[in-house]
N, C-alpha and C positions, 0 to 999 in steps of 0.2 A: 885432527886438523879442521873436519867440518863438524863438529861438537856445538852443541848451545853456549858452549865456552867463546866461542869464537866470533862469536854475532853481538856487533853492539846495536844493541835493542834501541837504544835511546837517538844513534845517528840515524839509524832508518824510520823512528817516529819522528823524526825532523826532517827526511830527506828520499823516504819509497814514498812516492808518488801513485798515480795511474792504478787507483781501486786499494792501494798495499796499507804499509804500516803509517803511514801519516795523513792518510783521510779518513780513518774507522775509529772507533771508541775506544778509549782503552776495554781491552780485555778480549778483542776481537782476534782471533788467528787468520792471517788473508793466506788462501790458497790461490791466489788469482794470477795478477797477472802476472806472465815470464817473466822473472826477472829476479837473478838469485838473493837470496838473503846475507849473502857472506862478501866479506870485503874485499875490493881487486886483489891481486896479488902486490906483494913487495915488488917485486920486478918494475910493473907498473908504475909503481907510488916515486920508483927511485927514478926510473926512466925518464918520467917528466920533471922530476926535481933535476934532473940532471942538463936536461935541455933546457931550463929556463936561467941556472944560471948564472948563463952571462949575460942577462939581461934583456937579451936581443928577443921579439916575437915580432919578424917583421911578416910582408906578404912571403907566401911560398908560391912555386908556380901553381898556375890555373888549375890544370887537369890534376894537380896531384905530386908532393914531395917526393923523389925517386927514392928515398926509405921507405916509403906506404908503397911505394907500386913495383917494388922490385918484392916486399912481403909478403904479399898479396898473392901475387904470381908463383914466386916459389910455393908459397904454401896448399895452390891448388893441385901447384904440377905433381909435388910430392905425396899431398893426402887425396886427390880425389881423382888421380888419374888425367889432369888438365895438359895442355898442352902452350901456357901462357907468356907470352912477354910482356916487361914492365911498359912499355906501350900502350896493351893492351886493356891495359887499366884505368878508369877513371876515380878518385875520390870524390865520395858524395856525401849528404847531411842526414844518413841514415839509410839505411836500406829500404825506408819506407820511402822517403824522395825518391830511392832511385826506381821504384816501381812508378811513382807516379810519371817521373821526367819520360820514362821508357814509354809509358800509356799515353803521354803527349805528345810521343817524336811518334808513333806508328799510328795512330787512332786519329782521323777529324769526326767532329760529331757526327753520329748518327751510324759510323761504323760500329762493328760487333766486334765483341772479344769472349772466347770461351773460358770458364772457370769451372773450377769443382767445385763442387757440395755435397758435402760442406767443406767448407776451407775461413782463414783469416778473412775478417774481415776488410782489411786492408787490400785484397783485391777486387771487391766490389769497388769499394768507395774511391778510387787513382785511377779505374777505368770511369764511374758516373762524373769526376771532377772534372774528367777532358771532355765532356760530352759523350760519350761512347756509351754502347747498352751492352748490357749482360745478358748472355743466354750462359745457363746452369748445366752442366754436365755431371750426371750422380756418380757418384763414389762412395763403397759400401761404407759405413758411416762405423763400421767395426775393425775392417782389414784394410779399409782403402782400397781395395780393387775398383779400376773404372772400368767405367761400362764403355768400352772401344764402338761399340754400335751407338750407342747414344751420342758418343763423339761425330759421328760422323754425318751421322744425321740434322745435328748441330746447322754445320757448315753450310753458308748463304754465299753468295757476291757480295755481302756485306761484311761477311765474317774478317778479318785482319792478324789476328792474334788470339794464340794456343798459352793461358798461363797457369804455370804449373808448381806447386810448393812439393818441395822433395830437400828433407824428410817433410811428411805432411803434418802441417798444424790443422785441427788438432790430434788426427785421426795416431799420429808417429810412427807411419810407413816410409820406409825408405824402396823409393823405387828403383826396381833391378835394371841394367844394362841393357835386358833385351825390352822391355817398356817405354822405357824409354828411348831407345832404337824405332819403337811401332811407332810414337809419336811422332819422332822425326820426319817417317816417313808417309804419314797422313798429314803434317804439316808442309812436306816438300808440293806433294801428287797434286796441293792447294794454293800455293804460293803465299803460307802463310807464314808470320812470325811468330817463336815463341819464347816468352819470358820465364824464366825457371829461377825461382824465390830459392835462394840455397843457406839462408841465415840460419838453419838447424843443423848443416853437411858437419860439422865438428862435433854434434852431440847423437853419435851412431851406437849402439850398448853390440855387443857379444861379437864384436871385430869384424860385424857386416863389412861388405864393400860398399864403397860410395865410390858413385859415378856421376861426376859433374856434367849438365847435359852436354854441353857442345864435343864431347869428348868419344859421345856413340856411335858418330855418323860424321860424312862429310856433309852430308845437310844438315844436319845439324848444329856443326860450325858457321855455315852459310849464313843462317838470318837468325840467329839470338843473341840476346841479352841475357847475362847470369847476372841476377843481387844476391851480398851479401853484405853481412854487419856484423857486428863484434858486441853486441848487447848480451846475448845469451852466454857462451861460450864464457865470454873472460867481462862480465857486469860491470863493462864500463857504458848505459846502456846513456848516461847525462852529457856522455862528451857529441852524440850523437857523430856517429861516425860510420857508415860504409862502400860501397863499391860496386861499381859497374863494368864487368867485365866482358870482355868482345873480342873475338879470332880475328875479323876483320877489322882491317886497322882504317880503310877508306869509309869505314859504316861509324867505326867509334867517334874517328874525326868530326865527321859530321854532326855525329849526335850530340857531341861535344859543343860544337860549333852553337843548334840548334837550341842548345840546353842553357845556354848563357853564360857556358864554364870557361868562355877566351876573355873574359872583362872582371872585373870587382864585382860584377851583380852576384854572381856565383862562386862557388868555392868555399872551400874547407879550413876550418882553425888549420895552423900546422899540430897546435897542440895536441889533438883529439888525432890524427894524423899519425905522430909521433908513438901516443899511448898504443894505439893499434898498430904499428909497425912492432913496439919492445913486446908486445903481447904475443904473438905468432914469434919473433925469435930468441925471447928471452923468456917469458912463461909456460912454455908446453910442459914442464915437470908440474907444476903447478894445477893445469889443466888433467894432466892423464889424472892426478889423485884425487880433482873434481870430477872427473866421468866416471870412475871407482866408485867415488862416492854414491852419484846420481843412479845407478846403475843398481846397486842394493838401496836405495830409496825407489826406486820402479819395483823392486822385487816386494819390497817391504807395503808399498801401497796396494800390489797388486794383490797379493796374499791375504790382506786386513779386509779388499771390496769385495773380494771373492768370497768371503765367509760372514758378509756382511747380512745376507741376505736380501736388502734394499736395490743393491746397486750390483750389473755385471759387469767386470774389468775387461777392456781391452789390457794385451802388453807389448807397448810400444817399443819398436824398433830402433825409437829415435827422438828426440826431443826430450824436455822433462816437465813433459803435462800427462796426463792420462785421460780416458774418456772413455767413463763409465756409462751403461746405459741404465735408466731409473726403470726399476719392476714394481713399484709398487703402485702404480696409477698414476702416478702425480704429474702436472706438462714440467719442463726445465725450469720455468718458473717459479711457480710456486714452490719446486725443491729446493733451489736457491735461494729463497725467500725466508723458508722452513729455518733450514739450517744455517742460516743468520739469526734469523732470531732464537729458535731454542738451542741450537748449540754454539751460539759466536765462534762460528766460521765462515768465513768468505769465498764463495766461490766461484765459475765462471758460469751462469746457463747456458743451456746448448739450442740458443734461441736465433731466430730470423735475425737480429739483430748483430751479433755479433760471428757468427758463422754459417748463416743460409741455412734454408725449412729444412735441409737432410742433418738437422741435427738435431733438431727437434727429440725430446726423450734421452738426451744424454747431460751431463755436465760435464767441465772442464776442470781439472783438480795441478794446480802446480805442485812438483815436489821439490824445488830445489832451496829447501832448507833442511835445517839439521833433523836429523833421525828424530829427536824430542819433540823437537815440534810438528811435525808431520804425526810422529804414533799419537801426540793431544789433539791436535785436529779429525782426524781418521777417527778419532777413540768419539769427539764430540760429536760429529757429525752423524755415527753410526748408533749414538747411545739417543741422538733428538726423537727417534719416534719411537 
């Protein structure tokens, strides 16, 4: 089912975006950015065929169609331990919006927000757009273990907001119940808030538990915001579509209010809407034989960098990136550099730029394309020097 059979080569050089298969030369294998190689499901394709029609794509309500947010909800309370009503849901234009809109309702300039590094770049950049500064909290750049002292030390009368990516990009730690309990509770003792990125919580491998933050503590329900998106999981990544979730329903309102989501300035296609509602209840067959899949591709990468001699594999709990660290001297740069040009492979560096200085000496490898093309790439990259 995920075979090179199965990848039309020729739509994604017309239509992957974002570093992939329609901005590189021909003959280039992109390992880069998340975003899988293989076509939504049928489910999907039919679901919105089906809702368009009768013609009609009029406004849906503001905060969100009650088939997106009753979906949403079920689908945390069942896979991640949540505790959600369709209420408590807002639809947003991405799960990257909703980091930002979240970093604009808690943050006036010159407030602090804590982050890891390394971590997506995306939480640097939704905390500098509101004005706010970053101070770095490390995290082992192999295991993801944070440094709990480093955290805390962190914390100013400036500081505002704890945020936190679980499974982590790129590291693919899923963090346990009781860590995330510690946070709650150094964010309570503060009266801070904390934002917990969960757009990787559906891509967990060897039947880990995932525990949705607000779900460890009653503090923890108290003052966060959960994002999530539907880009990874089920590659609808163009309809731009995800969600902002909240216990408290007097805080969502608000934020809602604040966010611009009671007027037409804001708000969601129903379309994109729709596709994410039929995806959580009509493609999860579809899904488990994509995490199957994904899961002997982590196996299959990890096995290939480990004997590579170049490169030492982390093996990710979660996500489907991996991040190896470079033995052979070279910064993330230049390895990225390297192995674009002698072996046309694309891949992510583990640079200031796109993940914070604690990644430095690593690179970022996506696996979610077919076995053939990962074992060509893997094969190119390791055969460059």
């Amino acid at each position: 089912m995920f075979t090179n059979k199965e990848i039309n080569f020729e739509a994604l050089k017309r239509k992957a975006y974002n570093g992939r298969w329609a901005t590189l030369e021909d003959g280039i294998i992109p390992l880069t950015a998340a975003d899988p190689d293989f076509r939504m499901s049928e489910e999907i394709e039919n679901g919105i065929i089906e809702y368009i029609k009768d013609g009609y794509l009029s406004y849906g309500p503001f905060s969100g169609i009650p088939e997106f947010k009753k979906s949403v909800a079920e689908h945390f309370n069942v896979e991640k331990k949540g505790s959600f009503t369709p209420d408590n849901i807002l639809a947003v234009n991405s799960a990257a919006q909703g980091m930002f809109l979240i970093a604009k309702y808690v943050l006036n300039p010159g407030d602090e927000a804590i982050i890891f590094d390394p971590v997506d770049f995306l939480f640097k950049k939704t905390v500098e757009a509101v004005g706010g500064n970053i101070r770095l909290c490390a995290v082992n750049s192999v295991t993801g273990d944070i440094d709990f002292e480093m955290l805390v030390s962190l914390i100013s009368p400036k500081t505002k907001m704890i945020s936190i990516c679980n499974p982590h990009n790129p590291v693919g730690r899923v963090y346990s119940k009781e860590i995330l309990k510690k946070i709650s509770e150094i964010a309570a003792a503060h009266d801070l808030w904390v934002m917990s990125d969960e757009i990787w919580s559906d891509i967990v491998y060897d039947k880990r538990e995932f525990n949705t933050y607000s779900s460890v503590s009653e503090e923890a329900r108290k003052k966060s915001f959960t994002v999530f998106g539907f880009s990874k999981s089920f590659g609808i990544a163009g309809l731009r579509i995800g969600a902002v979730l909240c216990n408290d329903q007097d805080l969502l309102d608000d934020f809602t209010e604040k966010s611009q989501f009671n007027s037409t300035i804001e708000g969601v296609s129903t379309l994109s809407q729709i596709a994410a509602s039929v995806a959580i209840d009509r493609a999860k067959p579809w899904f488990t034989d994509f995490l199957t899949h994904l899961q002997h591709n982590r196996d299959l990468a990890h096995s290939m960098l480990s004997n590579s001699g170049i490169l030492t594999p982390n093996l990710p709990e979660a996500t489907f990136v991996i991040f190896p660290k470079i033995e052979n001297g070279m910064s993330s740069d230049e390895f990225a550099q390297h192995v674009l040009k002698e072996g046309k492979v694309a891949i992510v560096p583990g640079s200031e730029r796109w993940f914070g200085k604690g990644a430095e000496g690593h690179i970022r490898i996506c696996f979610s394309t077919s076995q053939e093309i990962l074992t060509e790439g893997l094969n190119r990259l390791i055969n460059s020097f």
